[in-house]
C-alpha positions as CSV (number, residue, x, y, z in Angstrom):
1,X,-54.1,1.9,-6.5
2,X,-55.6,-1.4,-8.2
3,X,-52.3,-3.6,-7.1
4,X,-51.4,-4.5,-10.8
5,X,-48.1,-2.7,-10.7
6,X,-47.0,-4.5,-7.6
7,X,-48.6,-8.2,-8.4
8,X,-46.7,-7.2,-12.3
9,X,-43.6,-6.2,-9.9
10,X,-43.7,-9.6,-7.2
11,X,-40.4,-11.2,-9.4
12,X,-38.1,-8.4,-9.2
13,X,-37.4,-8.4,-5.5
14,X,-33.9,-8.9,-4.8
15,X,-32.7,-11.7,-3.1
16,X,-30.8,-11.3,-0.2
17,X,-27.5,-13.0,0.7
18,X,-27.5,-17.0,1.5
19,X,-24.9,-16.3,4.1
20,X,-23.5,-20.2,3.7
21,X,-20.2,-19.5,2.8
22,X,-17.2,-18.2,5.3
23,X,-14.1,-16.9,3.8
24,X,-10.6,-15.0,4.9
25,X,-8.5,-13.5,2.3
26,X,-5.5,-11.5,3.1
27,X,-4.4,-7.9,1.9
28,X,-1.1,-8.4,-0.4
29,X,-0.1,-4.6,0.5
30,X,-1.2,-4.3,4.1
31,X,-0.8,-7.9,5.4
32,X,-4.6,-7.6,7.1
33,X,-7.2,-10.5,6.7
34,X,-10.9,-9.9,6.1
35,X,-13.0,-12.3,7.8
36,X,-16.5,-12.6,6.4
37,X,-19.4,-14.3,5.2
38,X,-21.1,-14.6,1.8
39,X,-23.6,-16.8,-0.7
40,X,-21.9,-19.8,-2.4
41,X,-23.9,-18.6,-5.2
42,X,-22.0,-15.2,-5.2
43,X,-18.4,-17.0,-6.0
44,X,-15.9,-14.7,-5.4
45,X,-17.9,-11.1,-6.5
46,X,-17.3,-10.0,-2.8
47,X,-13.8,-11.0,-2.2
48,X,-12.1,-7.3,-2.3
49,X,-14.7,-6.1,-4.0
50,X,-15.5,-3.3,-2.2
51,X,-12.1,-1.1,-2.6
52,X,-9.8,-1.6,-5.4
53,X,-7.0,-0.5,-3.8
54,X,-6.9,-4.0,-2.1
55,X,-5.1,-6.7,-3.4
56,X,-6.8,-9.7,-2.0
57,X,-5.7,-13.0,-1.6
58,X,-8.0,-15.7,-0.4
59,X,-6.9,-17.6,1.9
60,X,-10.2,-20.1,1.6
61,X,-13.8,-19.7,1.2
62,X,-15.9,-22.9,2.8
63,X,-19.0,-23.9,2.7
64,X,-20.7,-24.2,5.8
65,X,-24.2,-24.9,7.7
66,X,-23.9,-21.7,10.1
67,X,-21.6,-19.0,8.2
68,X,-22.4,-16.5,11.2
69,X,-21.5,-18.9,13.5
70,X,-18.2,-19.8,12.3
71,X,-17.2,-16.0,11.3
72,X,-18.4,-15.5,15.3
73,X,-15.7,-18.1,16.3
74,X,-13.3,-16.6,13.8
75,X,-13.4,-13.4,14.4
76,X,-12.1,-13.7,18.1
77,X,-8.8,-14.3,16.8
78,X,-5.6,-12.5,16.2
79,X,-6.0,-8.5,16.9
80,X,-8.2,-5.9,15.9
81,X,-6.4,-3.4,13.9
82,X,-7.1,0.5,14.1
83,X,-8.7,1.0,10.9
84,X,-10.4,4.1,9.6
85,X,-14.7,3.3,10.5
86,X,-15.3,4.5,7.1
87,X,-13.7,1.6,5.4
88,X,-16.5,-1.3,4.4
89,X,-15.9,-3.8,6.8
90,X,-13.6,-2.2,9.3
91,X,-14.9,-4.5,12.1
92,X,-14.0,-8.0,10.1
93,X,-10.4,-6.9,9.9
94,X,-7.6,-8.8,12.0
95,X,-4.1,-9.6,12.3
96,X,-3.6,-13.3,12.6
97,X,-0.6,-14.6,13.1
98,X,0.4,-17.8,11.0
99,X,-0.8,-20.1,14.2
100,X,-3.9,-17.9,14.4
101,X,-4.0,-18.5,10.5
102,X,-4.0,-21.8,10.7
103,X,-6.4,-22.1,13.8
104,X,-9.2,-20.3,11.9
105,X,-8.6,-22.4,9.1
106,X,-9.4,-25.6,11.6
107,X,-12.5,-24.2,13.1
108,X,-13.7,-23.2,10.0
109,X,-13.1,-26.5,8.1
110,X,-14.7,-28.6,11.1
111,X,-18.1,-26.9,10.5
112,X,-18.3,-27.6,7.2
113,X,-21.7,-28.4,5.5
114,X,-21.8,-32.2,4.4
């Protein structure tokens, strides 16, 4: 009612994600690759973090002035796999192929931030 709890409160709101980072890491067990996007602040605290049944390797995790952008560009490679919807991140799935491995790896390392 007289605002002191919320002016008391003004500190503790959460801070969203920076979304400057792009990363793939690759399943160890299933072979899949997560595309996504993250805060450089964050390090690697969403890499797999999700489901511990998932043995995640990264693959890289860049830096970059549009993360949304490049995950975009990156995510319109290899093939979408059938996965479950209830699975966190179903939609950032894909199979890449080596050459489709090594293409997003290309894109994403061209829009780097300097």
């Amino acid at each position: 009612r007289n605002g002191w709890l919320e002016e008391c409160c003004v500190h503790m709101t959460s801070k969203g994600s920076d979304n400057d980072v792009v990363y793939i890491w690759r399943d160890i067990m299933t072979g899949l690759h997560k595309i996504g996007i993250t805060s450089d602040r964050l390090g690697e605290f969403r890499i797999g973090g999700f489901n511990k049944n998932v043995s995640p390797e990264i693959i890289f995790m860049l830096k970059v002035n549009d993360a949304r952008a490049v995950e975009n560009e990156l995510l319109k490679l290899g093939s979408v796999p059938k996965l479950d919807k209830s699975i966190d991140g179903y939609t950032e799935f894909r199979i890449l192929t080596d050459r489709e491995l090594g293409e997003a790896v290309s894109i994403a390392y061209s829009m780097a931030a300097s």
